[in-house]
C-alpha positions as CSV (number, residue, x, y, z in Angstrom):
1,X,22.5,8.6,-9.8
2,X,23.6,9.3,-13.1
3,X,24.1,12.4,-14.7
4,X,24.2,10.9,-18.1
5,X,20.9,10.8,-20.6
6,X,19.0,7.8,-21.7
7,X,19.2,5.5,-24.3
8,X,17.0,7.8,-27.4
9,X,16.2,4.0,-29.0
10,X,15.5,1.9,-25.8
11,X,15.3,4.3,-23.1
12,X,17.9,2.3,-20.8
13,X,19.5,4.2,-17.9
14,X,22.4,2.1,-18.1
15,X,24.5,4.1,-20.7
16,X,28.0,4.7,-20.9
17,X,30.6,7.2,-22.4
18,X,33.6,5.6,-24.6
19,X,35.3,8.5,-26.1
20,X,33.1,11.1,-27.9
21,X,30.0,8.5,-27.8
22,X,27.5,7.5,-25.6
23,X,26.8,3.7,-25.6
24,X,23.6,1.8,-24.5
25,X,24.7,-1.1,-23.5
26,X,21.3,-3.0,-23.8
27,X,20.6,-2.1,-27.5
28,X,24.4,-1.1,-28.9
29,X,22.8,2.2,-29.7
30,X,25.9,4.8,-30.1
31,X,24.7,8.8,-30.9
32,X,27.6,11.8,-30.4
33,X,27.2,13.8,-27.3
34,X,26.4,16.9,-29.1
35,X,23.0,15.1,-30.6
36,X,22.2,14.2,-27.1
37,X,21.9,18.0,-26.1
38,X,20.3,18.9,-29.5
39,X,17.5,16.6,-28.6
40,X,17.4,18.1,-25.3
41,X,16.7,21.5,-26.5
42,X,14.5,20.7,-29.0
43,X,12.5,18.6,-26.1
44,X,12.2,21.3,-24.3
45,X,10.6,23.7,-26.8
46,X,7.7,21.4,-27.7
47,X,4.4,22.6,-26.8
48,X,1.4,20.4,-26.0
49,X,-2.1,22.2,-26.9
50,X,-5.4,20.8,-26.0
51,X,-8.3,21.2,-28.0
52,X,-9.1,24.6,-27.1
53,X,-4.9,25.7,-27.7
54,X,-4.6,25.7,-23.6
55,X,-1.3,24.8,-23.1
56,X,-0.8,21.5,-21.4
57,X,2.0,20.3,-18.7
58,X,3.0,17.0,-17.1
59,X,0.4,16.9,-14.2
60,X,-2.5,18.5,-15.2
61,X,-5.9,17.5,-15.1
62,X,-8.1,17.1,-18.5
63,X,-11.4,16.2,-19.6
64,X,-12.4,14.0,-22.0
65,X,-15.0,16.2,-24.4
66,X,-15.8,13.1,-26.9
67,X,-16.5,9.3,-26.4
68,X,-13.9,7.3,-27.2
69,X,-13.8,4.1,-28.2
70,X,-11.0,1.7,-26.3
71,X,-9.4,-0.3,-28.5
72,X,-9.1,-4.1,-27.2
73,X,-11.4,-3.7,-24.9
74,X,-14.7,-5.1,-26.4
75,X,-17.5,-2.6,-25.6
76,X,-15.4,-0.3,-23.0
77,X,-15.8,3.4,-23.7
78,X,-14.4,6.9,-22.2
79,X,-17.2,9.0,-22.0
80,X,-17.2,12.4,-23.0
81,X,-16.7,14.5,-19.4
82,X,-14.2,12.1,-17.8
83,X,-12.1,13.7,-15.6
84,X,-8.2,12.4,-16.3
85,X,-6.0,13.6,-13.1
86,X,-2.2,13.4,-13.4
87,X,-1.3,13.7,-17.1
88,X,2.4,12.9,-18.5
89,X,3.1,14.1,-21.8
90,X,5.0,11.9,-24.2
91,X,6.2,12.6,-27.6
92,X,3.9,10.5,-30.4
93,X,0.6,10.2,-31.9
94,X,-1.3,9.5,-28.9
95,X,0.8,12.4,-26.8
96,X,-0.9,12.0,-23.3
97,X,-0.2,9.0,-20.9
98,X,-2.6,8.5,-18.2
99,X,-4.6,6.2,-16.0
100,X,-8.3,6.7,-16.4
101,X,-10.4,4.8,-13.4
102,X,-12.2,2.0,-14.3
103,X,-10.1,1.3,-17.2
104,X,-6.4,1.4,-16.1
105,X,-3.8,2.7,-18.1
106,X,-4.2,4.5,-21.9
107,X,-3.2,6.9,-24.0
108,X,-5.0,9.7,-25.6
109,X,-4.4,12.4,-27.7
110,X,-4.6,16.0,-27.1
111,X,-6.6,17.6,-29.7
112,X,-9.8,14.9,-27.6
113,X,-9.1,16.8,-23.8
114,X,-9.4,20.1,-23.1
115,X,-7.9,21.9,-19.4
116,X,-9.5,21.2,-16.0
């Protein structure tokens, strides 16, 4: 295993350190190692709120408190009291990544969930 971060742009594993760089070598992405531990910190410090300011981490379970139309899916909905298991948080517009049954994989956004 590597100790060294991904790619920022592609998200590769794969990078490499020539001098005072690190390289992606699927992208040609260079950044300076200092701006790699800047983003770490400041990664860190981010707070995800639901809609009633409960602070949310990676693994929780939500609820769904509005219908929600899914995009590309014709006439599928999420109905208002779905019960999400297993949350990751991901930086973004839509800034919750999940699998909701019957659907399969989405992405909703926080301020539409509230804490199980």
């Amino acid at each position: 295993m590597s100790d060294l971060p991904p790619c920022p742009q592609c998200k590769s594993e794969y990078t490499y350190i020539e001098s005072t760089l690190y390289i992606c070598p699927e992208c040609a992405h260079e950044w300076s190692r200092t701006e790699s531990a800047d983003a770490a910190s400041t990664e860190q410090t981010r707070v995800w709120r639901d809609a009633n300011g409960n602070e949310l981490q990676n693994g929780d379970s939500v609820t769904v408190i509005k219908d929600l139309k899914v995009k590309g899916g014709g006439s599928n909905v999420v109905k208002a009291g779905t019960k999400v298991r297993n949350i990751r948080l991901i930086d973004g517009d839509h800034d919750i990544d999940c699998k909701i049954d019957g659907i399969g994989a989405m992405q909703l956004k926080t301020q539409f969930v509230r804490k199980s």
